[in-house]
Each structure stands twice: as C-alpha cells, then as structure tokens.
BAFI-3210 file (N, C-alpha, C; in Angstrom, 3 decimals, decimal comma, padded with zeros to 6 digits):
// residues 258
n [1|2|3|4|5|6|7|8|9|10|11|12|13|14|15|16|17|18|19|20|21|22|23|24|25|26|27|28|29|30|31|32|33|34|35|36|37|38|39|40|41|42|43|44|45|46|47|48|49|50|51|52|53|54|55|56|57|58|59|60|61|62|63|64|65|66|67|68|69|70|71|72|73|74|75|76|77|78|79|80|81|82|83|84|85|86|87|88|89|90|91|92|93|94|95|96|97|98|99|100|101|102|103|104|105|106|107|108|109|110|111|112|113|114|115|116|117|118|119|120|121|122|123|124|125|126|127|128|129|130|131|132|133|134|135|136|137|138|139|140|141|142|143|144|145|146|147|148|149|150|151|152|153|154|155|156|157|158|159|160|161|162|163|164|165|166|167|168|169|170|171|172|173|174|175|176|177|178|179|180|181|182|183|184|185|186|187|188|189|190|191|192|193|194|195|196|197|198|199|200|201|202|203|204|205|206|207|208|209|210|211|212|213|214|215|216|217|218|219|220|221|222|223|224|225|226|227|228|229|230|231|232|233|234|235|236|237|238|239|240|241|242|243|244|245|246|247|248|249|250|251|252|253|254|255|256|257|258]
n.u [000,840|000,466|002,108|-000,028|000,046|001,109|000,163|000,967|-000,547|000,806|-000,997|-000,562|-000,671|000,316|003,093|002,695|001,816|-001,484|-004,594|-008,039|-011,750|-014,212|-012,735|-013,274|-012,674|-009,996|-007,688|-003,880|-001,459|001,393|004,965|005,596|007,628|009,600|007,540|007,645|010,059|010,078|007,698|008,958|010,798|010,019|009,226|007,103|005,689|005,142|004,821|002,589|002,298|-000,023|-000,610|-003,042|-004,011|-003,231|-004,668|-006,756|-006,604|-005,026|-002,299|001,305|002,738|004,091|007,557|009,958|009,199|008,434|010,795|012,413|011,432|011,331|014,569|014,516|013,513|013,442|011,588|008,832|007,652|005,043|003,415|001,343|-001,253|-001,736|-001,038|-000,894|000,485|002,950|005,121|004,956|004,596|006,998|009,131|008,421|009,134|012,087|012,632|012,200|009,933|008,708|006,645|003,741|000,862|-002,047|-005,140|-007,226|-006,766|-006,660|-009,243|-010,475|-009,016|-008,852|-006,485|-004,128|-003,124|-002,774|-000,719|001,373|001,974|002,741|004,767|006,647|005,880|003,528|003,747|004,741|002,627|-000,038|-003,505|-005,532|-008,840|-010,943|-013,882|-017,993|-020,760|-023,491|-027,219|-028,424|-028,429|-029,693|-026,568|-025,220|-025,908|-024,343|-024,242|-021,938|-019,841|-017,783|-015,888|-013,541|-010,991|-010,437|-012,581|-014,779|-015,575|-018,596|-018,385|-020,271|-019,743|-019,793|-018,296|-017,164|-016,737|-014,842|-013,117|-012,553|-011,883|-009,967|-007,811|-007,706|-006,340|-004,121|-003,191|-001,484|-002,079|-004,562|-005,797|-008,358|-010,163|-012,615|-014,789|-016,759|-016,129|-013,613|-011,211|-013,248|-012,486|-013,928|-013,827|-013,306|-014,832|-016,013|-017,958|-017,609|-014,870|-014,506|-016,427|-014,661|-012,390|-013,218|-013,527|-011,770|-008,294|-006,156|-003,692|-005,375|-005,910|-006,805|-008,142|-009,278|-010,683|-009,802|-009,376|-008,906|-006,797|-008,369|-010,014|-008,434|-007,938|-010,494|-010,782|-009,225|-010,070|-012,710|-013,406|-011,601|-009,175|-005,722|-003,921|-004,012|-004,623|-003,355|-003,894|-004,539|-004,730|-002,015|-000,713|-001,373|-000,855|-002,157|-001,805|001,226|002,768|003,769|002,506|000,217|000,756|001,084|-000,961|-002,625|-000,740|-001,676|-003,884|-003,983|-003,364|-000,770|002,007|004,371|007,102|009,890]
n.v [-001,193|001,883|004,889|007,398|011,244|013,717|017,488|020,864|023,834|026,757|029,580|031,852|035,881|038,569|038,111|037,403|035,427|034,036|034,142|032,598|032,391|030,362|030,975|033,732|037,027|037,307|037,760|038,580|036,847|036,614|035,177|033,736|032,371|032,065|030,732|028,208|027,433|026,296|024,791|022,406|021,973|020,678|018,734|018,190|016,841|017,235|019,749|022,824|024,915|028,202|031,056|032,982|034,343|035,249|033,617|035,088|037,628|037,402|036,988|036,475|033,630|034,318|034,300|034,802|034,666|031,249|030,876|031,317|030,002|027,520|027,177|026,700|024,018|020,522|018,920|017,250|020,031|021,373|023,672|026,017|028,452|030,725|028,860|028,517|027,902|025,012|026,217|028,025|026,489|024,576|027,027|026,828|024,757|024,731|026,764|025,263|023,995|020,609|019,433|020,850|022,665|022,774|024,583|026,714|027,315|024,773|023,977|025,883|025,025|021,720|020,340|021,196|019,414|016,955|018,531|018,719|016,443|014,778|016,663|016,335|014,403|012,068|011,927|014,366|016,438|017,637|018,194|020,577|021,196|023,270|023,279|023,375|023,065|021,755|022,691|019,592|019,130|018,810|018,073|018,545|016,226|015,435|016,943|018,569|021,276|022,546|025,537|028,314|030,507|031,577|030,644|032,755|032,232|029,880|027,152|024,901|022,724|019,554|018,306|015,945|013,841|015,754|014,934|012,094|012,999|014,373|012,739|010,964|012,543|012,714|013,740|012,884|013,292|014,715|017,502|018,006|020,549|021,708|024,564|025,135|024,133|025,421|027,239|026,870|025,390|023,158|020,713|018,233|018,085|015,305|013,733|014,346|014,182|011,436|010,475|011,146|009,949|006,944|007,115|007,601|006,286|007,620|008,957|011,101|014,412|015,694|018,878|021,889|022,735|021,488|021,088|019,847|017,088|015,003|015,521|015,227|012,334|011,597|012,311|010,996|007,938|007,513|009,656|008,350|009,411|010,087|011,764|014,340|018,086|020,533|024,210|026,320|025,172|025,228|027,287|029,279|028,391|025,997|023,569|021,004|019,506|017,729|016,561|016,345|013,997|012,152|011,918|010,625|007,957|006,649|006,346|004,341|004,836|005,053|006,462|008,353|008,956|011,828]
n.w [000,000|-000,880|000,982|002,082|001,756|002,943|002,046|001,455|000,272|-001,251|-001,615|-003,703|-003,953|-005,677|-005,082|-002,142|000,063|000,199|001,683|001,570|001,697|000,671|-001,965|-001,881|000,105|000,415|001,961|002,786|003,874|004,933|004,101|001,100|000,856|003,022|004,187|002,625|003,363|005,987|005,957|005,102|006,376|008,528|007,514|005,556|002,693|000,188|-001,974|-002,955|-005,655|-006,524|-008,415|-007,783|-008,837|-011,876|-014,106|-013,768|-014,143|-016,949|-017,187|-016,839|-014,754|-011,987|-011,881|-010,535|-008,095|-007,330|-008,285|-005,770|-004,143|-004,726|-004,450|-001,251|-000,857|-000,957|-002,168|-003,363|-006,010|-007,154|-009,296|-010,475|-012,624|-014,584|-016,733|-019,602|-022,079|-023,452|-023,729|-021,274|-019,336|-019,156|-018,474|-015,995|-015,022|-015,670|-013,456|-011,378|-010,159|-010,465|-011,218|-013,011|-012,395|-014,416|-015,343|-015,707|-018,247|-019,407|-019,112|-021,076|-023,345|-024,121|-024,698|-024,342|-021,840|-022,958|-024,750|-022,780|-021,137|-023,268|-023,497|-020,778|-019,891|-018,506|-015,329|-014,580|-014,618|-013,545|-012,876|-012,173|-010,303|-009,897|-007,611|-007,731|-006,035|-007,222|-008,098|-009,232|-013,182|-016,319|-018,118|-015,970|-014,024|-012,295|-010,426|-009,868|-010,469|-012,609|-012,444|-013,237|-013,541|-011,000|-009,404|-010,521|-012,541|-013,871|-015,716|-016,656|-016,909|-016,074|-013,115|-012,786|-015,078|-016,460|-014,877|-015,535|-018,490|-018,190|-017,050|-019,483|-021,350|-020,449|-017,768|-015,170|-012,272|-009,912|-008,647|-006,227|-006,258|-003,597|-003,721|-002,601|000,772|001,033|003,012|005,231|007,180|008,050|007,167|004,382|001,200|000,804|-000,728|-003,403|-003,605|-003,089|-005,592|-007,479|-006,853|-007,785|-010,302|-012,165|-012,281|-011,478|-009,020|-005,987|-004,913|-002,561|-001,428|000,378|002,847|005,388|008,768|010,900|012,476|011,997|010,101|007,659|008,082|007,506|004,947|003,623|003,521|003,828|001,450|000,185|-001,445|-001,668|-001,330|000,825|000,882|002,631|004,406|005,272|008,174|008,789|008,081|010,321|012,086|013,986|013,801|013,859|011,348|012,337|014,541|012,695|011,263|013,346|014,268|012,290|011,609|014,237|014,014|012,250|009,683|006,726|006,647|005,335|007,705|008,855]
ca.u [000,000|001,204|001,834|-000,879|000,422|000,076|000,588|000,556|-000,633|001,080|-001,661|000,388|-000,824|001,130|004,178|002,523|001,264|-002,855|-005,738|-009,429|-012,697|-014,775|-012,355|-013,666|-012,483|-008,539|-006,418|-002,282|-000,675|002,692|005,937|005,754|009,274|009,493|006,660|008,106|011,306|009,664|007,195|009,762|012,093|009,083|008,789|006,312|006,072|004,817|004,090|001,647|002,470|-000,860|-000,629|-004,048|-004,858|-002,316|-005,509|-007,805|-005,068|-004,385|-000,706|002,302|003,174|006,267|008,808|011,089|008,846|008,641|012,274|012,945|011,280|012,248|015,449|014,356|012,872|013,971|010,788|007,755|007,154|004,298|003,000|000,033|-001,457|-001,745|000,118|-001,722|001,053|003,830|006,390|004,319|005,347|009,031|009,941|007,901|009,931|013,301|012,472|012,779|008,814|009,311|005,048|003,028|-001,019|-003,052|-006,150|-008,381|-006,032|-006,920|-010,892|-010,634|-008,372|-008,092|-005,103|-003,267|-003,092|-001,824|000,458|002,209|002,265|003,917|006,330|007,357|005,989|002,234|004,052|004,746|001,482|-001,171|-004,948|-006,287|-010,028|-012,103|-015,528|-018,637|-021,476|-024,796|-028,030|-028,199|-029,896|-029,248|-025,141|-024,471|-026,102|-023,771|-024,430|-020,601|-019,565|-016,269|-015,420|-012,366|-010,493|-009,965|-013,792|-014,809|-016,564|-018,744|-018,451|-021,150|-018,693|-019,398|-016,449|-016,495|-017,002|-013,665|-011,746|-012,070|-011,415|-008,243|-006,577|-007,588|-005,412|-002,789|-002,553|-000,614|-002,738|-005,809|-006,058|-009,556|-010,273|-013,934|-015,123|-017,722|-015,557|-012,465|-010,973|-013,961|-011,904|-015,128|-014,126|-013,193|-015,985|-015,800|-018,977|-017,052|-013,228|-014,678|-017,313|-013,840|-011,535|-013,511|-014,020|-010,567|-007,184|-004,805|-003,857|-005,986|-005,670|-008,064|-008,039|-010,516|-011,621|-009,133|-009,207|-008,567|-006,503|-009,540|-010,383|-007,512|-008,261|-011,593|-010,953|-008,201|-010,368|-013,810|-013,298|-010,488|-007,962|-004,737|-003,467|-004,550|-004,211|-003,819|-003,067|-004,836|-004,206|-000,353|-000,583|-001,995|000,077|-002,922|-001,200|002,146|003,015|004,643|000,862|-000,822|001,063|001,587|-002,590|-002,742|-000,399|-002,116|-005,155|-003,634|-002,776|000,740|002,479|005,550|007,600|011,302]
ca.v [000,000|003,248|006,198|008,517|012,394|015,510|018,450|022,302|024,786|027,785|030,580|033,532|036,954|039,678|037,888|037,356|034,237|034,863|032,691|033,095|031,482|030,154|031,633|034,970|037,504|036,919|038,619|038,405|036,463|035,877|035,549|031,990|031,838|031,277|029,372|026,973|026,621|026,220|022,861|021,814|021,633|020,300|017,345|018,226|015,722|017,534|021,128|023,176|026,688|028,239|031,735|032,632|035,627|034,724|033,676|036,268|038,850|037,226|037,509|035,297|033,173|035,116|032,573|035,282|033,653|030,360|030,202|031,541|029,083|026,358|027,324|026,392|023,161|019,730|017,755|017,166|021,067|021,688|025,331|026,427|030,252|031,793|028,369|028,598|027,007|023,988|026,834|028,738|025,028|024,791|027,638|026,971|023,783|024,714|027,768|024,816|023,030|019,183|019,460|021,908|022,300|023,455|024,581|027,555|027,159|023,354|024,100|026,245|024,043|020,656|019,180|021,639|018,398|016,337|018,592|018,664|015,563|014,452|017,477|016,624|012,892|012,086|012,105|015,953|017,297|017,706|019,010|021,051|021,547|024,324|022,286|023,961|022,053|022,681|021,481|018,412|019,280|018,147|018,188|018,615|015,317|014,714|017,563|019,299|022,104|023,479|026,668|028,798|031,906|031,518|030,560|033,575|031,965|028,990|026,742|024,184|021,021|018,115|017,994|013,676|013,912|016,616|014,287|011,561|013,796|014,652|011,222|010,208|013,314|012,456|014,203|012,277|013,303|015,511|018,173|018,672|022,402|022,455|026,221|024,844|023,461|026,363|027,776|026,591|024,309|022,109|018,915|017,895|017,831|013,694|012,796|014,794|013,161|009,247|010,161|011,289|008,513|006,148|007,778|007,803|005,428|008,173|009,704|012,289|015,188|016,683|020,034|022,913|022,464|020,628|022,041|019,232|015,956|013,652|015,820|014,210|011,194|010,712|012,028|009,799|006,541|007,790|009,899|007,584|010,490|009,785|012,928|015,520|019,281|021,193|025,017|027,198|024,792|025,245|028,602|029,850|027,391|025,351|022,404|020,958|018,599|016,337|016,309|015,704|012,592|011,190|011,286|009,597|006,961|006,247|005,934|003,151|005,254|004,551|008,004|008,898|010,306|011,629]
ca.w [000,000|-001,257|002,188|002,265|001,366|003,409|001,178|001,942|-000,735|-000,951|-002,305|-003,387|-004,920|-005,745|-004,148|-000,735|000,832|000,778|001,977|001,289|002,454|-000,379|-003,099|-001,763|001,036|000,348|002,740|002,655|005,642|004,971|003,128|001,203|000,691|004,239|004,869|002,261|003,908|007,451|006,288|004,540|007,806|009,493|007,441|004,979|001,713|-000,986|-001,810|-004,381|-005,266|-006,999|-008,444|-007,624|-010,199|-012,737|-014,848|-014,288|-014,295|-017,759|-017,199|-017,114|-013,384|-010,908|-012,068|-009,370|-006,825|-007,742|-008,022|-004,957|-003,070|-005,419|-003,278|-000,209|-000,451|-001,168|-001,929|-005,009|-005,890|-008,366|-009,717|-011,202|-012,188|-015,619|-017,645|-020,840|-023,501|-023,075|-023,124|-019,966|-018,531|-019,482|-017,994|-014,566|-014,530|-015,313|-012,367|-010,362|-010,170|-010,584|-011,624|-013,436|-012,615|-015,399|-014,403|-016,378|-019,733|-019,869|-019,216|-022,133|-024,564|-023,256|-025,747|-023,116|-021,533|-023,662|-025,247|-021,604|-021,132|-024,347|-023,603|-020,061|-019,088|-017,591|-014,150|-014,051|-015,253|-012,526|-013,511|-010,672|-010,816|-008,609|-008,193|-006,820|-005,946|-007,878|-008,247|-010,441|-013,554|-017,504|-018,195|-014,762|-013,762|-010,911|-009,262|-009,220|-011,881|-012,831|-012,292|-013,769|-013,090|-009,608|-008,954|-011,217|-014,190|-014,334|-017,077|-016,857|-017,095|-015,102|-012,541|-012,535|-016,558|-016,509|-014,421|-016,670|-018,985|-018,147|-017,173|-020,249|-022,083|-020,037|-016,731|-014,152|-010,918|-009,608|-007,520|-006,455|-005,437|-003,414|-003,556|-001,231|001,602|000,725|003,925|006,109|008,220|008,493|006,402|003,180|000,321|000,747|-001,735|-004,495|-004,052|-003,512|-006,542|-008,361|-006,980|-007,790|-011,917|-012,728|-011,594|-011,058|-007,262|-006,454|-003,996|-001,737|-001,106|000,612|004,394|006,246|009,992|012,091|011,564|011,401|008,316|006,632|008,397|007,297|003,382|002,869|003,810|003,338|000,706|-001,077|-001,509|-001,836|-000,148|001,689|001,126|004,085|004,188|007,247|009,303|009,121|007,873|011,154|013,333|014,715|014,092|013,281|010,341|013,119|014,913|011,863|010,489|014,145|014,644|011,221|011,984|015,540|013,146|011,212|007,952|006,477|006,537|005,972|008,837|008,711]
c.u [000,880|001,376|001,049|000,139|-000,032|000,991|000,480|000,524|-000,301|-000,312|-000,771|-000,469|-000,031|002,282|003,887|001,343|-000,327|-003,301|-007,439|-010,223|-013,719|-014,408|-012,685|-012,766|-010,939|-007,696|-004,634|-001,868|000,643|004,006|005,887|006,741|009,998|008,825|007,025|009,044|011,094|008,842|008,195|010,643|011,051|008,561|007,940|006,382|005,733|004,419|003,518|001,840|001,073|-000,234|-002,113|-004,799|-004,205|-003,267|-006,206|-007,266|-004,545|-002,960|000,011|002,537|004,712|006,949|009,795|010,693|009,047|010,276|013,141|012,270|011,304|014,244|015,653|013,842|013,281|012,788|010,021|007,952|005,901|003,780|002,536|-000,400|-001,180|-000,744|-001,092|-000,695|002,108|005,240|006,080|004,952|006,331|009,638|009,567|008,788|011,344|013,504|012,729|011,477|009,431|007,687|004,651|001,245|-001,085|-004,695|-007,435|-007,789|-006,469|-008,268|-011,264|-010,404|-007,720|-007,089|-004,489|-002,247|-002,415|-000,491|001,630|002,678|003,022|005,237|007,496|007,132|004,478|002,886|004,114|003,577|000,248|-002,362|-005,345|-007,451|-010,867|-013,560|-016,564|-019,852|-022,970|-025,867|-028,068|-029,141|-028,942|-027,930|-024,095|-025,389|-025,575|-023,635|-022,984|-020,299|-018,235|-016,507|-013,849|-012,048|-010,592|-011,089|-014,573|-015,611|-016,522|-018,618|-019,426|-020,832|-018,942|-018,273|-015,940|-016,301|-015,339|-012,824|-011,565|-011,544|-009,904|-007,026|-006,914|-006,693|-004,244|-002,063|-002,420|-001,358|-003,705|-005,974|-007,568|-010,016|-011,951|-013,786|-015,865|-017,130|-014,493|-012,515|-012,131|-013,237|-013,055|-015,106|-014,302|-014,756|-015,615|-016,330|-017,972|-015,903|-013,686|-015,399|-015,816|-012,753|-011,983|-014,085|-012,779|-009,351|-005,764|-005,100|-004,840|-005,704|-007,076|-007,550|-009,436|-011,392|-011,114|-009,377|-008,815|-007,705|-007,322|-010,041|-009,597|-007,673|-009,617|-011,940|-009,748|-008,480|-011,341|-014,063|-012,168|-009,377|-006,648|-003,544|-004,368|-004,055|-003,702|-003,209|-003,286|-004,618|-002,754|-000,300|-000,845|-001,535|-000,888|-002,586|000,167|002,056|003,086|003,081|000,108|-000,556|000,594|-000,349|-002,728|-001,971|-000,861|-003,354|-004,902|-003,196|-001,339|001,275|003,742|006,251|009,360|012,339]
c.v [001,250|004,440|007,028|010,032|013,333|016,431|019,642|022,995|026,145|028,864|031,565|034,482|038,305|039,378|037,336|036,282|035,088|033,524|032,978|031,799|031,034|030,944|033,202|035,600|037,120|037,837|037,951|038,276|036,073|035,946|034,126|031,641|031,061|030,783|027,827|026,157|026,113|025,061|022,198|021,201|020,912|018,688|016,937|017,140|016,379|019,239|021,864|025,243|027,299|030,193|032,708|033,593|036,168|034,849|034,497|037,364|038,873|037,794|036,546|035,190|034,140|034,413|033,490|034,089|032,641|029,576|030,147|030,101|027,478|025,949|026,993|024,634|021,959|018,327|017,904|018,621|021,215|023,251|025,317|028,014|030,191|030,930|028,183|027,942|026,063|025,247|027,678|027,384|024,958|025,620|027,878|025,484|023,742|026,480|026,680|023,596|022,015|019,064|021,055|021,180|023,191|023,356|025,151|027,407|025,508|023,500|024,192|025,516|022,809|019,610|020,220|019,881|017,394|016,380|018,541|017,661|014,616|015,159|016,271|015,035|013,442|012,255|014,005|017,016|016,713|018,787|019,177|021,718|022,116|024,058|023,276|023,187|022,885|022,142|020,476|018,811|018,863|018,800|018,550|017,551|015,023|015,669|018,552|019,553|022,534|024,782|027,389|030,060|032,458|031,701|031,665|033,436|030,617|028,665|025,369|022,862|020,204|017,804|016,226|013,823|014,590|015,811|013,162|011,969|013,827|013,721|011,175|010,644|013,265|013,085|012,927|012,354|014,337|015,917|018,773|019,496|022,581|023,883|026,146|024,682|025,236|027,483|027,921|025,795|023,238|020,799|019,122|017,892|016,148|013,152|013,437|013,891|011,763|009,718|010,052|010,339|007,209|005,729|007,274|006,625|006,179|008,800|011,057|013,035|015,765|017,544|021,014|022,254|021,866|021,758|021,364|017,775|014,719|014,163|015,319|012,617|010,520|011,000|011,167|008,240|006,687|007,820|009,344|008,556|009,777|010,569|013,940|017,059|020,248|023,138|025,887|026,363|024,815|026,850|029,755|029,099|026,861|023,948|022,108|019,786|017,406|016,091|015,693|014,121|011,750|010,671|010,476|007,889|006,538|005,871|004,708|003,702|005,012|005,873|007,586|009,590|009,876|011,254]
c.w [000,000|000,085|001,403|001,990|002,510|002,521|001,378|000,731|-000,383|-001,664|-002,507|-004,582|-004,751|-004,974|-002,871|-000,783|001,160|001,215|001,952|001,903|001,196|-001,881|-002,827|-000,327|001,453|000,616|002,864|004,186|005,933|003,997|002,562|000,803|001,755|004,807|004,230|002,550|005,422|007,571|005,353|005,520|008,352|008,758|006,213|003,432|000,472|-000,453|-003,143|-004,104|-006,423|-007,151|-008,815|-008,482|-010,982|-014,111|-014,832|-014,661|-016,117|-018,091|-016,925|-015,391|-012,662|-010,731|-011,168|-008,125|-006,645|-007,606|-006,888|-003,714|-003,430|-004,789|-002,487|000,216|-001,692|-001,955|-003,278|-004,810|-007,105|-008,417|-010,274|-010,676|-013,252|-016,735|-018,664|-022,080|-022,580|-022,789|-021,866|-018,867|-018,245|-018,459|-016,592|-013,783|-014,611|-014,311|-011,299|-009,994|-010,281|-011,361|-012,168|-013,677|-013,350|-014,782|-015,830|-018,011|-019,946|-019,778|-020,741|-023,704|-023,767|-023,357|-024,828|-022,460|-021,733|-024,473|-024,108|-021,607|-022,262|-024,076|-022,280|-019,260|-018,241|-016,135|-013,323|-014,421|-013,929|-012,986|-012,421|-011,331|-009,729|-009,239|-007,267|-006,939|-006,403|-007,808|-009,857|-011,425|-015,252|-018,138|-017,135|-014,100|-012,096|-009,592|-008,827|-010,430|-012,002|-013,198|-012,384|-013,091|-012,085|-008,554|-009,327|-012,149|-013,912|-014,867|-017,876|-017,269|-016,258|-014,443|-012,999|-014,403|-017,196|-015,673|-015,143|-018,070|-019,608|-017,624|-018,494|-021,416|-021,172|-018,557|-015,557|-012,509|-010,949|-008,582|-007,619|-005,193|-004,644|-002,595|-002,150|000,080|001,634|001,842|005,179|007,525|008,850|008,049|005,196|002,503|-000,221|-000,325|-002,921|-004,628|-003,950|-004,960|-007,704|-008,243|-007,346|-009,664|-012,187|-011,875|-011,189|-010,020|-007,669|-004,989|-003,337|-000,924|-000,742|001,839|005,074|007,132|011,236|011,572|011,418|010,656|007,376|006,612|007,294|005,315|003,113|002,735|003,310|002,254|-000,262|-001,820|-001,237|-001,193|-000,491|001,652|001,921|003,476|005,397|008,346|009,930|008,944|009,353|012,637|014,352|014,600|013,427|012,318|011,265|013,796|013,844|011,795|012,085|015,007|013,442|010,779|013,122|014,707|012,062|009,732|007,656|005,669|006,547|006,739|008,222|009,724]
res [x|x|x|x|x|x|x|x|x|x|x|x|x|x|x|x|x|x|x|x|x|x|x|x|x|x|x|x|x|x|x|x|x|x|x|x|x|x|x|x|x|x|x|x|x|x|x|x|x|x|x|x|x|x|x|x|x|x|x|x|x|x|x|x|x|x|x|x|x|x|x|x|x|x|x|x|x|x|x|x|x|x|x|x|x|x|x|x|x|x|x|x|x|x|x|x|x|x|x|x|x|x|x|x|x|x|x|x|x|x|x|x|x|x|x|x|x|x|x|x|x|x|x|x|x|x|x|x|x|x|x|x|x|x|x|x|x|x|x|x|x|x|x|x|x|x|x|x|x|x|x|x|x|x|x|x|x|x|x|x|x|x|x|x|x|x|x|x|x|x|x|x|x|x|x|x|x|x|x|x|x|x|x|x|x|x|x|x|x|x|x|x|x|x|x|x|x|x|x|x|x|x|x|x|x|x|x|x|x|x|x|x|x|x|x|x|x|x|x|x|x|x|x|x|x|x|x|x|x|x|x|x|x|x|x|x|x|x|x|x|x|x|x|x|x|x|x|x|x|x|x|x|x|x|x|x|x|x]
***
C-alpha cells in the first residue's frame, strides 16, 4: 500500500502568501518563501504553489517567486497560475517546479493536456479543478460544476465527466479544489473526491476544508484520496506537520515520517 500524502498549498498573490474562504475575502498572511522553507524543515512531503490571479489577471506566473522558493525546499514542488502554452510550462519547470497544474487554460483548450504531457511525461502534469457544488440538472447530472479563473466563471462542465477527462489526455494526478468546503476548516468535500476517486485510476488530492486531523483522516479513507491538502491549518500554526502525520499513523494510515 502506497503512504498517504500531506501536502501544503502555498496561495500567493502579488508575491505574498494569501488565503481566502470560499475563493472569496482573500487577505495576505505571509511571506511563502518562508513558509516553504519552514514545512519543509518540518517534514512536509509535498508542496503546491498556486498563483491565484495569474488567470484572471491574464498575465504570465512570478517565475522570481517560484524560483525563490524552489530554493528552499527539497521535496515534489508543483506550480500552477496563468500556464496557458507547453512553453508557460518549461519555464515553470526549469524555475525549479518538478510538476506543473493546469487549471483555467486546460478548461478552455483541453489538448493543453496532452500537449504537456507528451512534452514533459504524464508524471509531471497535474490538472487542478475548482468544483462547486450545484443542483443536479441536464449536463451537470452529478451535481458538481467546474469553475475557472480563480472561482470567477462557471463553465457548466461536469467535474467527474472533466476528471475523466483529463486522465484520459494524459494528466498524471488531480487536484480537487472544493469552492464549497475552501478555507472553512469544516471537512473535506468527501462525496465529491470518492465520486472522483472512484471515476478515474490516477492519485488524487483533496483540497478545501481541512481544519482538524480527522479531516484528513476521514478524506483519505472515506473519501479515497490519496493525499490531503492542508493550508490554514499550518498557515496559522494550529497544528504541526509532526501532529498531523503522528494522529494519522495512531489511526492506522501509512504516513511517511522523517
């Protein structure tokens, strides 16, 4: 059996570490240069750098940033924000990434996808998808919509429909963004990540509402997640990395510790 993931998302705008509550009401808390080098010392296993109005901004990612905290840290890095061609990619991975998420540029044109993945290998291409939960009604069937440009513009896509989707053009893993859940600290959006781990065969991430570590607990079993997002909860020092894993191994999960 494969270890479980904990992962911290950096949010950054305009340089500075933000955090919002349903994609909305996004205040600046930080420097994430040094928040990256600080769960990084702490143990952390993976990390996601998002440039969070990159796309709506229609403007190119802060490969300064990026690189700078590509600097600091030793572990997976992935980056996503405003990659719209294979060379928007390229140059987010030789900044230092090891992954590039496509997000609102793959909605739009979804050979994105595939042209990545031919460029750079299904392994380094991650499709992150901001889901919002709707009522079920004809082409949204399942009840969960995609949403672009940093929860900004519906697009009337079937999230489960868009994650098969996009394994099947070639992305390597799935980060799934609920709007609904997003900086609540109340618990993963569970029915969404099992409906989507259970669509597709590649890892998937859950992200948006962690607040306690039986929220990781219970989407990584429940919800069939593969790892776990976390970001206010570290961001705000209510818990440590070394707490999280060491309730998730007392819970029987198979974590890595260092």
């Amino acid at each position: 059996m494969l270890s479980k993931r904990i992962i911290s998302c950096l949010d950054v705008r305009n340089g500075k570490l933000a955090k919002s509550v349903k994609f909305v009401d996004t205040i600046d808390i930080g420097d994430p240069v040094v928040q990256a080098k600080k769960y990084y010392e702490e143990g952390l296993d993976e990390l996601v750098f998002y440039d969070i109005t990159a796309s709506s901004d229609k403007r190119d990612i802060m490969l300064d940033v990026v690189s700078s905290v590509a600097e600091q840290v030793f572990i997976p890095f992935s980056v996503g924000g405003g990659l719209r061609t294979v060379e928007d990619c390229s140059r987010v991975l030789l900044a230092g990434a090891e992954k590039i998420n496509v997000n609102s540029a793959a909605v739009r044109r979804p050979e994105l996808i595939r042209e990545a993945a031919d460029a750079f290998g299904s392994q380094a291409v991650v499709l992150s998808m901001d889901v919002l939960r709707v009522e079920p009604r004809p082409g949204l069937e399942n009840g969960y919509e995609i949403v672009i440009e940093g929860g900004r513009r519906r697009m009337g896509i079937d999230a489960i429909e868009w994650a098969k989707r996009g394994e099947e053009l070639g992305a390597g893993e799935l980060v799934i963004n609920s709007i609904d859940a997003d900086g609540t600290k109340e618990g993963y959006e569970l029915t969404l990540t099992r409906m989507i781990s259970e669509a597709v065969s590649i890892p998937i991430i859950a992200s948006g509402g962690g607040g306690t570590p039986e929220h990781l607990y219970d989407v990584l079993t429940e919800g069939k997640a593969d790892a776990a997002l976390v970001a206010s909860m570290l961001h705000y020092d209510e818990y440590s990395i070394d707490e999280i894993k060491d309730y998730l191994i007392g819970r029987g999960l198979k974590i890595r510790k260092a």
